[in-house]
N, C-alpha and C positions, 0 to 999 in steps of 0.2 A: 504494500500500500504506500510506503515511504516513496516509490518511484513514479507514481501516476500525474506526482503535479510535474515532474518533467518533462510529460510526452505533450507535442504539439497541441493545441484547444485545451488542454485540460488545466484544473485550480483545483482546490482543494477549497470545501464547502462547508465545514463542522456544522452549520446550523440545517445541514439537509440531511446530516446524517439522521438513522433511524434509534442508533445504540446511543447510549449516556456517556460515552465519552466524546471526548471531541479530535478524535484522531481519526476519524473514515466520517466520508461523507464525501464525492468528486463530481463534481459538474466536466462534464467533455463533450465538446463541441454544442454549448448551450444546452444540452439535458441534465437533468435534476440525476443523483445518486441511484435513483429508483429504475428510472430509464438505462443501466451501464447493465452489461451482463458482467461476472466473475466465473472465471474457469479453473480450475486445478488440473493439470492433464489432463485438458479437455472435457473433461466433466464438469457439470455448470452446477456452481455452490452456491448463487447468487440466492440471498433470503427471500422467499419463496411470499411470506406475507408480506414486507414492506417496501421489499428489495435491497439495495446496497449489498454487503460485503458479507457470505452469509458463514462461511471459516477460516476464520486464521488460519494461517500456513507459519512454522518456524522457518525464518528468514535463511538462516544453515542449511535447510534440507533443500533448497532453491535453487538448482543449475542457471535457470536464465527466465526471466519477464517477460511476457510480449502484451503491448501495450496500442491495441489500434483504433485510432481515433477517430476514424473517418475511409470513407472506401473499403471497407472489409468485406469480406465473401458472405454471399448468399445464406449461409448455413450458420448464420450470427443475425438470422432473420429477426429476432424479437429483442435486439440490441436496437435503439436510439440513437442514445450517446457513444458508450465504448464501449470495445471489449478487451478485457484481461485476461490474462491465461499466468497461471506460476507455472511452469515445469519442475518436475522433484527431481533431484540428483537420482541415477540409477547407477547400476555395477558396471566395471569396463574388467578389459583381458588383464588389465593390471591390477593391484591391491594399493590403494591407500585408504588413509585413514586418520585421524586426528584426535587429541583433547579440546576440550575446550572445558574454559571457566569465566562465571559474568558474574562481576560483585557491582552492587549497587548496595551505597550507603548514603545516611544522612549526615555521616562521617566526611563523606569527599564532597560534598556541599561549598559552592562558595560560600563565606561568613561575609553575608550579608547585615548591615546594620539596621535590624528591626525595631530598634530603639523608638518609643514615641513617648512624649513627653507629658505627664499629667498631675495631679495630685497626689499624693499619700492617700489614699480613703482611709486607712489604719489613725491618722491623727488628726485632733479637733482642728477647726478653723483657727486660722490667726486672730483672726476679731471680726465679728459677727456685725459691730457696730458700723463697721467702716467698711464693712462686706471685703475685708480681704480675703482669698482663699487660702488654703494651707500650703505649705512650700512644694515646690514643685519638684521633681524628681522625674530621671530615667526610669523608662520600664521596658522590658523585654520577656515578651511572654515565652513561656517554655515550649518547646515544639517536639512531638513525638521522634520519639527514635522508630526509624525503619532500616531493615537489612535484608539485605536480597541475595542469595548466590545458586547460580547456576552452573552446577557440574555438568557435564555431559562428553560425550564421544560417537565417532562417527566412525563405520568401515565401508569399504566395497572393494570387491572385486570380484575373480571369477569363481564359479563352484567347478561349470565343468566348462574348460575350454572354449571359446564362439558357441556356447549353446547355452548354460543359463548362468546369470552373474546373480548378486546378493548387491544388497543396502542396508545399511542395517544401523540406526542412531538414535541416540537417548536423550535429550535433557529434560531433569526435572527442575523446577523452580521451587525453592527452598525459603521460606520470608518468615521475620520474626519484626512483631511490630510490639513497642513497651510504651503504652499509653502515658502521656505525662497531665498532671490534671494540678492546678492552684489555685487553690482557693485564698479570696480576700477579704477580712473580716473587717 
């Protein structure tokens, strides 16, 4: 999905998407999200009740994109806008293979300055008479820790010779999330 606003006519739409996040949703060549067909190896995954993007695909398992915007064949008859296709990695006469690891933390975070600036609510007014408020102070709210890591690995090669090859990959996604909560009396 991250390559579709590349391809000629196409933008990227969040408010036409169907799903609650706001990373799919593409307008190409002036059709709505709904209007695009999505293919995986040629088989059409496009969500069936509202349309748009109807399965993720891990981006790893993806040999090559094909993304056609306009002018496509006959047999992409109920496409409007576009059609996608992912292709999966398949087996070749040779063996490779790979690790992989994906850490996502709120640790590698730029530190950003959330600082805003307000009262103490914990201590009384300065003076009530002359309406000043109590002194003013830094605050920065606590922000949940989140951690993410993704092991995984990939193989392929042949089983028997030019006749049948293997794929064969795993990742799982692994997340621990430690609620932070402050309370102000």
């Amino acid at each position: 999905q991250s390559l579709i606003p590349f391809a000629p006519g196409a933008r990227q739409e969040p408010l036409q998407s169907v799903s609650s996040d706001r990373t799919s949703g593409f307008q190409i060549d002036g059709a709505s999200d709904s209007e695009n067909v999505y293919l995986i190896d040629g088989v059409n995954t496009t969500n069936i009740q509202n349309g748009g993007v109807g399965k993720n695909f891990q981006i790893e398992f993806i040999e090559e994109v094909q993304i056609k915007s306009s002018s496509f064949e006959a047999e992409h008859g109920g496409a409007l806008g576009g059609v996608i296709n992912a292709v999966p990695k398949r087996g070749s006469n040779d063996w490779h293979g790979a690790l992989v690891m994906y850490l996502r933390s709120n640790a590698l975070n730029a530190n950003n300055d959330d600082r805003t600036l307000r009262t103490n609510p914990t201590l009384p007014s300065l003076n009530t008479a002359r309406r000043l408020d109590g002194t003013p102070e830094y605050y920065m709210a606590k922000k949940d820790q989140w951690n993410g890591v993704e092991p995984g690995y990939e193989i392929r090669g042949p089983l028997f010779r030019d006749k049948l090859w293997m794929f064969s990959s795993y990742i799982p996604s692994i997340s621990t999330t430690r609620r932070t909560t402050s309370f102000t009396g």
